[in-house]
C-alpha positions in Angstrom: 8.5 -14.0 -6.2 8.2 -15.0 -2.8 4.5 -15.5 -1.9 1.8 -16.5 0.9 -1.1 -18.4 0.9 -4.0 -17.1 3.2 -7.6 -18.5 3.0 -7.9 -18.8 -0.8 -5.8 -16.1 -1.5 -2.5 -15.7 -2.9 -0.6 -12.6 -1.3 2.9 -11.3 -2.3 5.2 -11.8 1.1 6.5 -8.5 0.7 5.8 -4.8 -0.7 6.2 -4.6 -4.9 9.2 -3.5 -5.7 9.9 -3.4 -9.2 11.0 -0.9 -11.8 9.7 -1.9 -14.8 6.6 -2.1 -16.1 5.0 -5.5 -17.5 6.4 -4.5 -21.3 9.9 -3.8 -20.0 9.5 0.2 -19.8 11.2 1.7 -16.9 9.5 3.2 -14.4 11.0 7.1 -13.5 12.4 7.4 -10.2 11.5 10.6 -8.6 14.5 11.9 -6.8 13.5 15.2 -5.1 10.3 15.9 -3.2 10.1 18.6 -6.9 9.9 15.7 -8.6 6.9 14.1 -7.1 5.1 16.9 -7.0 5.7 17.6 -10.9 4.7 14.1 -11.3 1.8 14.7 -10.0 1.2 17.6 -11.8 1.2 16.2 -15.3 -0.3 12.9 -14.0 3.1 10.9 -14.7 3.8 7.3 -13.4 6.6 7.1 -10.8 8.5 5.4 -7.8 10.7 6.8 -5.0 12.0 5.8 -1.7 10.8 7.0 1.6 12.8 10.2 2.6 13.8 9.9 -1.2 16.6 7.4 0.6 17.3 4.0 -1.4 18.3 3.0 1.9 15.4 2.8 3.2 14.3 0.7 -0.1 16.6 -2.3 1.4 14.0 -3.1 3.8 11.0 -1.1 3.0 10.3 -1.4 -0.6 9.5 1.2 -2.8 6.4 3.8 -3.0 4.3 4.3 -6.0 1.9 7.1 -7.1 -1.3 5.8 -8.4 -0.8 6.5 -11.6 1.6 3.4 -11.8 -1.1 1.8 -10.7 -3.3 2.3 -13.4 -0.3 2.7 -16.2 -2.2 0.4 -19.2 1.5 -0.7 -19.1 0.7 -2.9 -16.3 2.3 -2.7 -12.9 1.7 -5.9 -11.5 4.4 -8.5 -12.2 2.9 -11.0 -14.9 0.5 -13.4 -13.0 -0.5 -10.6 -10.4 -2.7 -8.0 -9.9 -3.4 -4.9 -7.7 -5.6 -5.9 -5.2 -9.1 -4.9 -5.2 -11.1 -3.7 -2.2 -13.2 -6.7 -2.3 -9.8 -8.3 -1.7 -8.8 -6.7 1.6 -12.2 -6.9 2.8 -11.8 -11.2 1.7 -9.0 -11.3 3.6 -9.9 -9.3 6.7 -13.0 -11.2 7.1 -10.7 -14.6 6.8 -8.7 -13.3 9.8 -11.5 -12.2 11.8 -13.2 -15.2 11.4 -16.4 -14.1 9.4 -16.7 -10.7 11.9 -15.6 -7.2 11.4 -15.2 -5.1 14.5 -16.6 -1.5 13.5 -15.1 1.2 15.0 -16.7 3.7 12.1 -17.7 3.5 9.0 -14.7 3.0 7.2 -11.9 1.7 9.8 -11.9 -1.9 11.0 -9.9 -3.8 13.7 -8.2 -6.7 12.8 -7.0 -9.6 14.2 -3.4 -10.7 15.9 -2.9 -12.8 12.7 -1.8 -9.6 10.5 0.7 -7.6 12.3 3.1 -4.7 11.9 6.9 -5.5 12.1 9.5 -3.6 13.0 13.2 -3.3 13.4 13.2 -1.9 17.6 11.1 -4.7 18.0 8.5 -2.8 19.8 4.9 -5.0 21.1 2.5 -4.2 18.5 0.3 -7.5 20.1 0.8 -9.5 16.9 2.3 -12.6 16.4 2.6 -12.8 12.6 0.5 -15.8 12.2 -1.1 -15.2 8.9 3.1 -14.9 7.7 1.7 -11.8 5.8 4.2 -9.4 7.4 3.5 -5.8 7.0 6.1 -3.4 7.5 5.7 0.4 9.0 6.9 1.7 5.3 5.7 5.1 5.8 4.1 7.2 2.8 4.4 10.1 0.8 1.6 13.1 1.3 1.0 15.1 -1.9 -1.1 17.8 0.0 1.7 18.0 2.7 5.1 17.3 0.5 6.3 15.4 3.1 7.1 11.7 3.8 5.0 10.3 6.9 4.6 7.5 9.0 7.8 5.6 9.2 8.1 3.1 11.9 4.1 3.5 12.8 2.0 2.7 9.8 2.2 1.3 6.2 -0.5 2.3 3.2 -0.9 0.3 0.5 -2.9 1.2 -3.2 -6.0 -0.6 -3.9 -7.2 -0.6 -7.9 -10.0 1.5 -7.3 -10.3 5.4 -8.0 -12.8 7.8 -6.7 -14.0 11.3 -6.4 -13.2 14.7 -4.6 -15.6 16.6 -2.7 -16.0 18.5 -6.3 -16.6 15.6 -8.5 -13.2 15.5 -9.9 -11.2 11.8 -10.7 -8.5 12.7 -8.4 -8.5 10.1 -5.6 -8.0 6.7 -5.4 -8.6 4.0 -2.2 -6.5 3.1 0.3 -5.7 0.8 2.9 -3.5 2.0 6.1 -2.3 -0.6 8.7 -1.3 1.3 11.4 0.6 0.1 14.6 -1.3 1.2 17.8 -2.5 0.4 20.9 -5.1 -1.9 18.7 -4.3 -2.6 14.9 -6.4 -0.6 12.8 -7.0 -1.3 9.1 -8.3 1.8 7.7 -10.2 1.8 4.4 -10.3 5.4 3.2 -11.0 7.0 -0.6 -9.5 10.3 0.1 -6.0 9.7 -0.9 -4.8 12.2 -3.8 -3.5 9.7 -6.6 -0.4 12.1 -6.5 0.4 10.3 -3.1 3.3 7.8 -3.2 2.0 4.8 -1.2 3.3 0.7 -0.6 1.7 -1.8 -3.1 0.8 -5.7 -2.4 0.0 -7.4 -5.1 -2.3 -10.7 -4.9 -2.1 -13.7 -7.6 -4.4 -14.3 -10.5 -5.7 -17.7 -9.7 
């Protein structure tokens, strides 16, 4: 497992991308854009590729709902972990040198030391330097039923659930690196756990 080593954290170097669980179980592929939304439906662990391609998997990685996330099966490789939010925030702040820039309540700008990659090569004013490497893998939207976001912005999991507007479990947090004029990082809890998102795990030390 090829890794990186920013600050006092150990990151994975690239997206998760198994399909097993931690006790060997496999985890179902969904196939058909049906097939994530039944998933969702009945609350069922699953991965699929972007565009439900494998060829994008090559490069990208594969997307996860959140309920392979919190499968008691465990996700994470052994000696890994989802990463909490407390965990983004340790490493933004690392890269920003101790400051957040605040653009609202939840989104934050980040520094040229975390950058979005991608294969036309296009400016995205980052040089890499943190070797953390985030790719524009896209995502898929449950609400939607549609992939988004390839080439522009990657979403990854965090281990933390949280609430509609009515009080239901349905929602877990998210973090979207997104390749604009200025990075953002965007922190949000509104993502329906049915939503098939990158994961980056970070090392039990």
């Amino acid at each position: 497992m090829e890794e990186i080593k920013i600050g006092n954290q150990i990151w994975m170097k690239h997206n998760l991308d198994v399909d097993t669980f931690q006790n060997g179980d496999a985890i179902i592929q969904a196939k058909t854009n049906g097939e994530l939304i039944l998933a969702s439906e009945n609350k069922h662990a699953i991965f699929c590729y972007y565009d439900n391609n494998p060829k994008y998997g090559e490069k990208y990685k594969k997307l996860y709902n959140w309920y392979s996330v919190n499968d008691p099966r465990g996700l994470a490789p052994v000696g890994w972990r989802i990463p909490t939010l407390k965990d983004w925030e340790i490493l933004l702040n690392y890269l920003n040198g101790g400051s957040y820039l605040i653009y609202n309540k939840n989104n934050y700008s980040i520094t040229e030391s975390l950058r979005i990659e991608d294969e036309n090569n296009i400016d995205w004013s980052g040089n890499n330097k943190s070797g953390f490497r985030a790719l524009p893998a896209g995502w898929f939207d449950i609400f939607d039923q549609i992939f988004n976001d390839l080439g522009t912005a990657t979403v990854w999991w965090s281990n933390k659930e949280t609430f509609d507007e009515n009080g239901n479990l349905v929602n877990a947090w998210s973090v979207c690196l997104t390749a604009e004029k200025k990075m953002n990082l965007v922190f949000s809890p509104f993502l329906n756990k049915g939503c098939c998102l990158s994961i980056r795990c970070i090392k039990i030390i």
